[in-house]
C-alpha positions, -999 to +999 in steps of 0.1 A: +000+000+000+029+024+011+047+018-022+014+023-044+003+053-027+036+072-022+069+057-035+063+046-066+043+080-078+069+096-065+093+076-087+075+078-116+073+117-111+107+119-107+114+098-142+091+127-161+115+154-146+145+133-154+130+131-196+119+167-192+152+177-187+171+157-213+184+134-188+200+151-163+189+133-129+205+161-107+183+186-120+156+161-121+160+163-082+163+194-077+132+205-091+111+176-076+120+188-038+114+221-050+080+210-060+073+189-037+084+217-008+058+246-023+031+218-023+038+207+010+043+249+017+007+253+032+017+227+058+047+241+071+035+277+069+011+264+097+039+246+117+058+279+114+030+303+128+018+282+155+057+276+167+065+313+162+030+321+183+042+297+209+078+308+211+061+347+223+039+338+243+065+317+262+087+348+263+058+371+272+050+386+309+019+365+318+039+335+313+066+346+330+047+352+357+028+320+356+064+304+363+071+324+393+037+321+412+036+281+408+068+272+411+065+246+438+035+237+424+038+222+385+002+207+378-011+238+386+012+257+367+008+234+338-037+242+342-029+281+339-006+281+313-027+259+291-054+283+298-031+311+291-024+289+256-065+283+251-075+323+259-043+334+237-055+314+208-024+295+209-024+256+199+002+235+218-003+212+185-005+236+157+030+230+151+031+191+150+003+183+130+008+200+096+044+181+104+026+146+109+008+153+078+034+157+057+058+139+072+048+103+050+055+121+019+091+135+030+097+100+039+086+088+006+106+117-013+136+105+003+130+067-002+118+073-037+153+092-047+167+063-033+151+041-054+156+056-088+195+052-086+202+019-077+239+005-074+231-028-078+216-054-103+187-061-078+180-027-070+178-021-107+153-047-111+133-036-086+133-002-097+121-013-132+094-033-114+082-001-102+078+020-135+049+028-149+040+013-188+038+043-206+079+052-201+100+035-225+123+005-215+150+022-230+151+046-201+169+022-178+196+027-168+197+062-161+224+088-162+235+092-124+264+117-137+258+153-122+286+181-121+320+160-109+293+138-096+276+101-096+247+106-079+244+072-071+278+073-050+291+093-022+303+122-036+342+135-032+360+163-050+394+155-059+418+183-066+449+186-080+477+192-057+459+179-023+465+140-010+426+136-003+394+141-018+372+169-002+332+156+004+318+186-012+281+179-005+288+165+026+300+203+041+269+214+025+247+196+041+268+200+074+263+239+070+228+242+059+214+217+082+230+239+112+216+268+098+181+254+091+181+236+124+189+265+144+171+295+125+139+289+146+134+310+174+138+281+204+103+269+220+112+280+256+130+297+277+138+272+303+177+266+306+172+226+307+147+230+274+169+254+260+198+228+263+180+197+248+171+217+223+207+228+210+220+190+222+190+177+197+199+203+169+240+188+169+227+152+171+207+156+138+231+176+121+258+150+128+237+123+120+223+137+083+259+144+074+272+112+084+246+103+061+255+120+035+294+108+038+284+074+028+249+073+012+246+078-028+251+117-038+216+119-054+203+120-014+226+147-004+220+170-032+178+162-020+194+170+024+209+208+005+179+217-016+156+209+015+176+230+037+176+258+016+142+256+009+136+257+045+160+286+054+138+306+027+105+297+035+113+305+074+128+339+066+093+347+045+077+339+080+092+366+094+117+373+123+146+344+123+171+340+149+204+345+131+225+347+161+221+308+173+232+299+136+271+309+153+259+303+190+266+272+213+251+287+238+222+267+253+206+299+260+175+321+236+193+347+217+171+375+211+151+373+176+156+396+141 
C-alpha cells in the first residue's frame, strides 16, 4: 500500500523530470524537492506560525509570571498556562500536525530518490518493477552523472595538488542543516529545554551528514535543496534568529 500510494508515484514523477530535462537526474531532483516543498508549503506555513505564536507567548509577561507564582506547584502551573495557551488562541499542536501530515511524503521523497538510482543489479530490477507502462524500456539505466558527480555514489571532490578528496556535499549539508536547524526561534526559555534543544539540533546535524558521507550523492544533493528551501520559507515567516546559527550557547538569543 505504502509503495502504491507514495513511492512509486513519487518515482514515476521523478522519471518525467529526469526526460523533461534531457536526462539530467540532478536537475531532475532538484526541481522535484522544490515541487514537492511549495506543495507541502501550506503545511509548514502552519507549523511555522503556531511555533513562532508559541515561542512569544512563552517569552511574554503572563507567562513569566505564571512560572514564578507556581513554582513549587507544577500541575497547577501546567492548568494556567494551558489556559493562558487556550485564551491566547495559541495551539500547543498547531505545530506538530501539519508536520505529521506531511511527514509520510518527506519519507517517501527520500525513499523514492533512493530508489531511482540503484547501485546494484537487484535494485535495478526492482526499480524497473516499479515504473509505470507508458515510459520507454530504454530509459533504464539512467544517467546518475551530475557536475563531478555520480549521484548514485558518495560524492568527493578530488583536486589537484591535495593528497585527499574533499566531500563537497557532505560540508553542505553539514552547513545548511546547522543553519536550518537553528534559525527557529527556540520553543522555551527554560535553561534545561533550551539545552535539549541545541543538544538535539548537533545530534541531527551530525547524524544527516554522516549520512551523507556514505549514502549515494543523489540523497545529499535532495538533504541541500531541502535545507535551503527551508531557510527561505522561514525567513518569509518573518523574524529568524540569526545569532544561534554561530551560537553554542544553550541559552535564547534575542530574535531579528
Amino acid at each position: 500500500m505504502w509503495d502504491t500510494i507514495i513511492i512509486n508515484p513519487l518515482i514515476n514523477a521523478l522519471l518525467f523530470l529526469y526526460r523533461l530535462f534531457g536526462g539530467s537526474f540532478g536537475l531532475a531532483i532538484i526541481v522535484f524537492t522544490i515541487l514537492i516543498r511549495l506543495i507541502t508549503y501550506p503545511l509548514m506555513a502552519t507549523s511555522q506560525k503556531s511555533m513562532k505564536k508559541m515561542q512569544e507567548l512563552q517569552g511574554s509577561k503572563e507567562w513569566k509570571d505564571l512560572a514564578k507564582k507556581y513554582a513549587k506547584d507544577k500541575e497547577k502551573l501546567q492548568a494556567e498556562q494551558m489556559k493562558l495557551l487556550q485564551s491566547s488562541g495559541a495551539n500547543p499542536m498547531g505545530g506538530c500536525l501539519p508536520m505529521l501530515i506531511q511527514l509520510p511524503i518527506l519519507i517517501g521523497l527520500y525513499q523514492s530518490i533512493g530508489n531511482v538510482i540503484p547501485s546494484t543489479p537487484l535494485q535495478l530490477y526492482s526499480f524497473s518493477q516499479r515504473i509505470y507502462a507508458f515510459f520507454p524500456v530504454a530509459l533504464i539505466p539512467l544517467s546518475k552523472t551530475f557536475l563531478w558527480m555520480n549521484l548514485a555514489q558518495p560524492e568527493h571532490l578530488t583536486i589537484p595538488g591535495l593528497p585527499f578528496p574533499i566531500p563537497v556535499l557532505a560540508i553542505l549539508v553539514l552547513i545548511t542543516s546547522w543553519v536550518s536547524q537553528r534559525i527557529i526561534p527556540m520553543m522555551t526559555t527554560d535553561g534545561s529545554g533550551a539545552q535539549t534543544n541545541l543538544i538535539m539540533n548537533i545530534f541531527m546535524v551530525l547524524l544527516i551528514t554522516n549520512i551523507s558521507l556514505s549514502l549515494p550523492s543523489g540523497l545529499s544533493v535532495y538533504f541541500v535543496v531541502t535545507n535551503l528551501i527551508t531557510i527561505l520559507q522561514y525567513m518569509m515567516m518573518g523574524k529568524v534568529a540569526w545569532r544561534q546559527v554561530y551560537s553554542f550557547s544553550s541559552g535564547a538569543p534575542a530574535t531579528k
